[in-house]
VOPAGU-2260 file (C-alpha; in pm, 1 decimal, decimal comma):
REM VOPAGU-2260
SITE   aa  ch    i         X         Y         Z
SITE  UNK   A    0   12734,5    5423,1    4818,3
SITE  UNK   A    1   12613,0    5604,8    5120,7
SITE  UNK   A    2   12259,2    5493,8    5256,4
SITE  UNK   A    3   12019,0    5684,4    5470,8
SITE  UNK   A    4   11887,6    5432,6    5734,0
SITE  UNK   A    5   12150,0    5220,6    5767,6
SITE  UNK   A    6   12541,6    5167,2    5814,4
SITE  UNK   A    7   12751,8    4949,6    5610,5
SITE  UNK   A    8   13131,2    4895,0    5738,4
SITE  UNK   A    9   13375,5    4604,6    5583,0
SITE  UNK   A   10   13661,4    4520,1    5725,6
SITE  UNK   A   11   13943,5    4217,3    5727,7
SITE  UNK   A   12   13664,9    4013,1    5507,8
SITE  UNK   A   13   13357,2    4086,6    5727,6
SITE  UNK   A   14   13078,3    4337,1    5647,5
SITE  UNK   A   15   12864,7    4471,5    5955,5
SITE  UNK   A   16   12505,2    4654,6    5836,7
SITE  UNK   A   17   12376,9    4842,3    6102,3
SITE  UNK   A   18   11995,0    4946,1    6125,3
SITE  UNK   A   19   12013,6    5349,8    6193,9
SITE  UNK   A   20   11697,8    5501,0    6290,9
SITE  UNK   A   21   11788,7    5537,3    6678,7
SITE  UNK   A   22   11477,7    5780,1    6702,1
SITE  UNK   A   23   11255,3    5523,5    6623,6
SITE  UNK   A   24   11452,1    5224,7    6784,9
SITE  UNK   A   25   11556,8    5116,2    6407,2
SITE  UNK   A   26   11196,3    5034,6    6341,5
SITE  UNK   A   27   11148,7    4912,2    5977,3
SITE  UNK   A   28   11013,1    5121,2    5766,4
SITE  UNK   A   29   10989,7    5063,4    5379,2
SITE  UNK   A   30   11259,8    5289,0    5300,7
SITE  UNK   A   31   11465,1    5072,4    5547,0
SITE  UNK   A   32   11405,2    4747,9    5361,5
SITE  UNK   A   33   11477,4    4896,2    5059,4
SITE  UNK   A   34   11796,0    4971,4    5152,5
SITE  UNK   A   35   11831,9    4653,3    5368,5
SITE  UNK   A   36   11779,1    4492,3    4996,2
SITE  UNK   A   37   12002,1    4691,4    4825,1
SITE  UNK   A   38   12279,7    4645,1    5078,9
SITE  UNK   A   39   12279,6    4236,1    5082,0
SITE  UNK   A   40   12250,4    4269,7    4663,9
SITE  UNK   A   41   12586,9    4473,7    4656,7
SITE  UNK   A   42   12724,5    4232,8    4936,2
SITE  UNK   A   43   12626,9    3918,7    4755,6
SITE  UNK   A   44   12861,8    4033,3    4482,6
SITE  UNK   A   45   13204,3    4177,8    4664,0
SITE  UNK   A   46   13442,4    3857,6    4668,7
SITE  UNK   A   47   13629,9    4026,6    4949,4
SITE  UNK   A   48   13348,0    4032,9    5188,9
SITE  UNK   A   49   13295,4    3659,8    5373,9
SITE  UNK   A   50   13084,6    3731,7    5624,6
SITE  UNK   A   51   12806,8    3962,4    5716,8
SITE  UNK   A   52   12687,1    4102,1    6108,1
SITE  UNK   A   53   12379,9    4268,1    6103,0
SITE  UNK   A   54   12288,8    4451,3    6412,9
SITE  UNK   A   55   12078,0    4763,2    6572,2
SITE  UNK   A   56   12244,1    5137,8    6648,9
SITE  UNK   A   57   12228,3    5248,7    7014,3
SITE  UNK   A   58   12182,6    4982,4    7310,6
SITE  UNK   A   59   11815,3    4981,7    7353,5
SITE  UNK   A   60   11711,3    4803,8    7009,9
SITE  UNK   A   61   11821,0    4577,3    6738,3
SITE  UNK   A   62   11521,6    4658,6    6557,8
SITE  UNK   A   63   11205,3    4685,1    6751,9
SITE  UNK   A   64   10891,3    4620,1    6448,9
SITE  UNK   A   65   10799,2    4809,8    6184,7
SITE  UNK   A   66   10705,3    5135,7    6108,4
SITE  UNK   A   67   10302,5    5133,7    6264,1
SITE  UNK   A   68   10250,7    5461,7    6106,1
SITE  UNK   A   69   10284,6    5283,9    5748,9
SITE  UNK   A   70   10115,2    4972,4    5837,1
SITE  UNK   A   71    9833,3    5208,5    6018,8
SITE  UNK   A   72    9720,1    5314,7    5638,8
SITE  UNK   A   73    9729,1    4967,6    5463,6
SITE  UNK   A   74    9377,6    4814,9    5297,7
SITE  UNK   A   75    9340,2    4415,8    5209,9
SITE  UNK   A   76    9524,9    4467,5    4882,4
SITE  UNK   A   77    9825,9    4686,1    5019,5
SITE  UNK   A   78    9857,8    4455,7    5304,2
SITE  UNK   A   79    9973,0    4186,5    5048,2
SITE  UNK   A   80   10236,4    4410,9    4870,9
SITE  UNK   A   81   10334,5    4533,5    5191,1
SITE  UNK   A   82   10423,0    4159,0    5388,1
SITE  UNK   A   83   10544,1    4003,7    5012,3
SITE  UNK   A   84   10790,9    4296,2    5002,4
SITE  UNK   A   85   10918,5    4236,0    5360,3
SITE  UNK   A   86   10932,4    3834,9    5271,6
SITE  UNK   A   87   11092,4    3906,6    4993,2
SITE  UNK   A   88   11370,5    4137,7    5135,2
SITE  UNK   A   89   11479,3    3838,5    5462,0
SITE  UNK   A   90   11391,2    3563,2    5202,1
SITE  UNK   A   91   11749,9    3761,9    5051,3
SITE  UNK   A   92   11927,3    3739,7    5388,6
SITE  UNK   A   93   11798,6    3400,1    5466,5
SITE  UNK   A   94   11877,2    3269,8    5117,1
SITE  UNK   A   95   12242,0    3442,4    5077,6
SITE  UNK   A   96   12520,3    3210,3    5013,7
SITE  UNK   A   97   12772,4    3379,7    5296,2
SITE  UNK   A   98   12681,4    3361,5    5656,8
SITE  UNK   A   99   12470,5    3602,8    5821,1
SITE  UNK   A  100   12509,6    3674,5    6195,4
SITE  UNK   A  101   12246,4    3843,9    6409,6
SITE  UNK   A  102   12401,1    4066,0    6677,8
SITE  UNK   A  103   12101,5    4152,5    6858,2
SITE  UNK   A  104   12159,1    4395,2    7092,5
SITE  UNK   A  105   11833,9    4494,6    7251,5
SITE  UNK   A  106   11457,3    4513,0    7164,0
SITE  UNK   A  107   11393,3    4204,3    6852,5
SITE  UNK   A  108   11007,6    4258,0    6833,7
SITE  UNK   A  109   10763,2    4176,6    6473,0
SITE  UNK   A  110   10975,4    4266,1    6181,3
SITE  UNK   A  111   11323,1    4280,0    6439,5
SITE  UNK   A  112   11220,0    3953,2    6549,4
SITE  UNK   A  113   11157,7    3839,7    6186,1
SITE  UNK   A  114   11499,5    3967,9    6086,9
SITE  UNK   A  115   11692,7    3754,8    6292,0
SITE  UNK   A  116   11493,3    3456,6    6205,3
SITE  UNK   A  117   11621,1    3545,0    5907,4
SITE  UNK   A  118   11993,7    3539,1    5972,9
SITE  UNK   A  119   12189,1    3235,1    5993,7
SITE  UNK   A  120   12328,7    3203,5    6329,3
SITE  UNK   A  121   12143,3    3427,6    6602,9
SITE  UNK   A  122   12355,0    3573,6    6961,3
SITE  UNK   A  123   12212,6    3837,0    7201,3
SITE  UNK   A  124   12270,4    4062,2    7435,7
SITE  UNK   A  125   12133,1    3961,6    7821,8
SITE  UNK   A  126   11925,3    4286,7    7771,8
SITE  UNK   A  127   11727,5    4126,9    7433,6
SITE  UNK   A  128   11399,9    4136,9    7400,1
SITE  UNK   A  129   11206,9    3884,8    7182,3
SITE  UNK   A  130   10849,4    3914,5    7015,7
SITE  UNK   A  131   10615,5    3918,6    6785,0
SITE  UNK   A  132   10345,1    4130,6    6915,7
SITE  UNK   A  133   10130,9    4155,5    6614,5
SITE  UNK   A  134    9798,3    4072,8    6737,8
SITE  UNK   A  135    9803,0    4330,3    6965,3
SITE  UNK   A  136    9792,4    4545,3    6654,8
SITE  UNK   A  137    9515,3    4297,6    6517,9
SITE  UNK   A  138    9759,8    4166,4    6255,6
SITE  UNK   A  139    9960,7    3883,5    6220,4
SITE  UNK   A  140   10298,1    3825,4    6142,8
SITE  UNK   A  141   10396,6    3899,5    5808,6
SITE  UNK   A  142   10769,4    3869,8    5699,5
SITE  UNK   A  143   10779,9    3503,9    5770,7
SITE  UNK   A  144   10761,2    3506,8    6125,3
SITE  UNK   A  145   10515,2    3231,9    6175,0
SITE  UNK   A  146   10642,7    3010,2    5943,4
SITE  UNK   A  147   11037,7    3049,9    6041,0
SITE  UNK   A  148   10949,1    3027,6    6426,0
SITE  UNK   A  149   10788,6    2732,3    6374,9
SITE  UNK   A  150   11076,4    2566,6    6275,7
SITE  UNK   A  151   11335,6    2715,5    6478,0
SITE  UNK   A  152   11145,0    2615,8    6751,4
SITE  UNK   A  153   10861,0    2417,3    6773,8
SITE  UNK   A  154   10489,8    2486,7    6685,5
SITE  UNK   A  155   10384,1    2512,3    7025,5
SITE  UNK   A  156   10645,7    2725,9    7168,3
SITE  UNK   A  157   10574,3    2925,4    6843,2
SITE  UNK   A  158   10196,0    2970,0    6869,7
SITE  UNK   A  159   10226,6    3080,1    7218,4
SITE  UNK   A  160   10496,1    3361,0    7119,5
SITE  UNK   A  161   10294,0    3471,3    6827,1
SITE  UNK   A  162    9930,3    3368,6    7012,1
SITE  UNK   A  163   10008,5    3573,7    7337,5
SITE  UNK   A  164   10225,0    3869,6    7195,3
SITE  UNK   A  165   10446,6    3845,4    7520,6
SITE  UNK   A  166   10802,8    3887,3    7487,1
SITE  UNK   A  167   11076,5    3676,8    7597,7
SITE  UNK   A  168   11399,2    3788,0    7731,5
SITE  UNK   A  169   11756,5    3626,1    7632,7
SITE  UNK   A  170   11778,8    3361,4    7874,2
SITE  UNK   A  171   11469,3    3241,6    7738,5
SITE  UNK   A  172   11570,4    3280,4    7376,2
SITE  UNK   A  173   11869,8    3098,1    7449,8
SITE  UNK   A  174   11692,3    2798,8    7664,0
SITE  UNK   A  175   11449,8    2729,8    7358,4
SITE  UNK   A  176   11702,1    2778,1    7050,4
SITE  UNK   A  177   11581,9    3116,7    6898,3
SITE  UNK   A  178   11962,4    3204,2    6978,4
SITE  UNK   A  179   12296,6    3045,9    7019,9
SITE  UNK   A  180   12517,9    3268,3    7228,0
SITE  UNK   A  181   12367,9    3594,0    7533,2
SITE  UNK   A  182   12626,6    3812,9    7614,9
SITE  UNK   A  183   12682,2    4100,0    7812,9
SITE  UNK   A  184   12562,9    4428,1    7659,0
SITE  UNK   A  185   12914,4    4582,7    7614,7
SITE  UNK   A  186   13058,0    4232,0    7432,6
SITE  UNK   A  187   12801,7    4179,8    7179,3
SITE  UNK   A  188   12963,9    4333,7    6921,9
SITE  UNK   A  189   13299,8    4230,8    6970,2
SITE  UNK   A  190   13195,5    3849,4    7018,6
SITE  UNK   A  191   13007,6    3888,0    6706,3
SITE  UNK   A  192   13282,0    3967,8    6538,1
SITE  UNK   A  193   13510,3    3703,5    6693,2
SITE  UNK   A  194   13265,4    3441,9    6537,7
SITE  UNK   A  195   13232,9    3605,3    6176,4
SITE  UNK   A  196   13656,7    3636,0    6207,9
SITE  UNK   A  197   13661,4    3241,1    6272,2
SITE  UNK   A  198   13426,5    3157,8    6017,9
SITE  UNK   A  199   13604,7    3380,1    5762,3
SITE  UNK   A  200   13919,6    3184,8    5825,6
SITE  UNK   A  201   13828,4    2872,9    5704,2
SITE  UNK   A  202   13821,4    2764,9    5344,3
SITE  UNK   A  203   13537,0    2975,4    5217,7
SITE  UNK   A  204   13431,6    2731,6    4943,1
SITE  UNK   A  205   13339,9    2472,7    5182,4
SITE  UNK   A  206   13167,5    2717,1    5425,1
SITE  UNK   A  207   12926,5    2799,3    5150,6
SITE  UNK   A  208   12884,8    2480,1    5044,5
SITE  UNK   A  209   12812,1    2390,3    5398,7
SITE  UNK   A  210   12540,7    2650,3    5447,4
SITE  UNK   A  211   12380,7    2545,3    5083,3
SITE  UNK   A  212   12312,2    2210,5    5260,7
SITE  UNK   A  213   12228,2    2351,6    5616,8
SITE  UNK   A  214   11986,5    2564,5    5446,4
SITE  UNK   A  215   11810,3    2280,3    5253,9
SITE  UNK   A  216   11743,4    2098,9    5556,8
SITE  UNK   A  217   11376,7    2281,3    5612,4
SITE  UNK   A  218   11283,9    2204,1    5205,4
SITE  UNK   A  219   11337,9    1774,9    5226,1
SITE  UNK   A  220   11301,3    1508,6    5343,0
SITE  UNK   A  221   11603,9    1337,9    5495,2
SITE  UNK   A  222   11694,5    1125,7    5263,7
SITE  UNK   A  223   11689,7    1411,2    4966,0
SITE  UNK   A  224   11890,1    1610,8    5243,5
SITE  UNK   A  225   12141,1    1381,0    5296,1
SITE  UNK   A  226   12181,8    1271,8    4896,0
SITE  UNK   A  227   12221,1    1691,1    4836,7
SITE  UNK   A  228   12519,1    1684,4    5116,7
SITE  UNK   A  229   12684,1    1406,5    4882,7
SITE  UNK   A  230   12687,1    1605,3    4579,8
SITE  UNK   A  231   12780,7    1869,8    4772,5
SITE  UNK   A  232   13099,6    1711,3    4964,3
SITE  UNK   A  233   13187,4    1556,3    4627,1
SITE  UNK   A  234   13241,1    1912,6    4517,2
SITE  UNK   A  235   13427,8    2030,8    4804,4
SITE  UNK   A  236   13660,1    1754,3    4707,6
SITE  UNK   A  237   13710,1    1908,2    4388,1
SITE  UNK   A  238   13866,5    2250,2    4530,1
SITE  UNK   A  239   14218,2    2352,5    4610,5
SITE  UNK   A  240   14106,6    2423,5    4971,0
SITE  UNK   A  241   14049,8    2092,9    5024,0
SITE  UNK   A  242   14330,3    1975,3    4887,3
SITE  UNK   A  243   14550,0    2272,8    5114,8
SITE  UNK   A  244   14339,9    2188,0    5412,3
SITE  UNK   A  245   14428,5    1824,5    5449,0
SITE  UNK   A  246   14757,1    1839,4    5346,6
SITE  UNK   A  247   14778,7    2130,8    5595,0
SITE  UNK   A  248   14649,1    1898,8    5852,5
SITE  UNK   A  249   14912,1    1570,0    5795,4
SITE  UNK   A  250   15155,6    1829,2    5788,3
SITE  UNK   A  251   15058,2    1959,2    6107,0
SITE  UNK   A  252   15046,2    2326,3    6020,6
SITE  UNK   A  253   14782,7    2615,4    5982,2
SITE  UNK   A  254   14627,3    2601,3    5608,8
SITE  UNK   A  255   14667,6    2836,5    5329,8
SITE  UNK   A  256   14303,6    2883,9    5178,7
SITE  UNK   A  257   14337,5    3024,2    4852,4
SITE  UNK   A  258   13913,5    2985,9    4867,7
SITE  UNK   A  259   13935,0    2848,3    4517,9
């Protein structure tokens, strides 16, 4: 399946989708997200793919908002549709049970920014930009922005992002959290693909079961957390990766995953 706005390559058990509208710095538009939705659906269900990059054409933007000339037309009503739809798209991507990488290799500002909330783990560029510049436009965020910056960060740090519209470059993002890794422009991609190669080395039954309770952490309290990570490691025991893995280990050799 060929898509219009964005690139989909998968290769050695790692899928990278690539936001395609250079022109307009891979701004979201709805057409965009409806692809971006379609893309993780098919994703979700290929058992060859482990582990997804999602990053920006071109060097100047990962994805730099959305598309003003739709929002520009929106009443009360619309408005609704229009940020439920977004949610609903990254609520995908932040929901899906393989990891999602953000290579973010320039401008990350409203619905970019949003995006890569989204995503699981988060590296950048040194030439990233971070925002969400929404009030400028007399909006607010509205694909989950304030409520996923909150907790990435803190509320304070968040409110003044969101409060003040000014961006933040990558050493920032990096000193506060919003990402994990800044590299140079011309090793983004190849580090990003270094980490999604790791990860889809490992037993893939207990990555996902990993990232089911990473993921819950936000939803409960600790104690609910922490009684969900039992269940969960109980049924890691149950696999044959686990039983390859440490019998790899006493052995002292490199595991077999079967990721069964």
């Amino acid at each position: 399946m060929s898509y219009k706005n964005i690139l989909l390559d998968i290769n050695e058990h790692i899928a990278i989708v690539t936001l395609n509208r250079p022109d307009k710095l891979n701004a979201l538009n709805h057409d965009t997200l409806t692809e971006l939705k379609e893309v993780f659906e098919r994703l979700k269900s290929d058992e060859n793919v482990f582990v997804v990059i999602v990053t920006g054409s071109g060097e100047k933007a990962f994805v730099a908002g959305a598309d003003i000339s739709e929002i520009n037309k929106l009443n009360m009503l619309e408005g609704k549709k229009f940020a439920e739809f977004g949610q609903s798209v990254f609520s995908i991507i932040e929901k899906f049970d393989k990891p999602v990488i953000a290579a973010v290799n320039g401008f990350a500002l409203g619905g970019g920014c949003e995006l890569a909330l989204a995503c699981h783990i988060r590296l950048a560029s040194e030439n990233a930009k971070f925002g969400q510049p929404e009030v400028n436009l007399g909006i607010i965020p509205g694909y989950g922005g304030t409520q996923r910056l909150t907790r990435l960060i803190n509320s304070g740090r968040a409110a003044e992002m969101i409060l003040t519209a000014d961006m933040i470059d990558a050493a920032e993002a990096l000193r506060i959290g919003l990402v994990s890794k800044v590299y140079p422009q011309s090793e983004l991609q190849s580090k990003a693909y270094e980490m999604a190669a790791r990860i889809a080395s490992k037993g893939q039954q207990a990555v996902r079961l990993a990232l089911k309770a990473i993921k819950i952490a936000d939803e409960v309290s600790s104690k609910e957390g922490q009684n969900f990570e039992a269940v969960l490691f109980a049924l890691s025991c149950g696999t044959e990766d686990f039983k390859e893995g440490t019998e790899a280990f006493l052995e002292k050799r490199k595991p077999n995953f079967s990721n069964k």
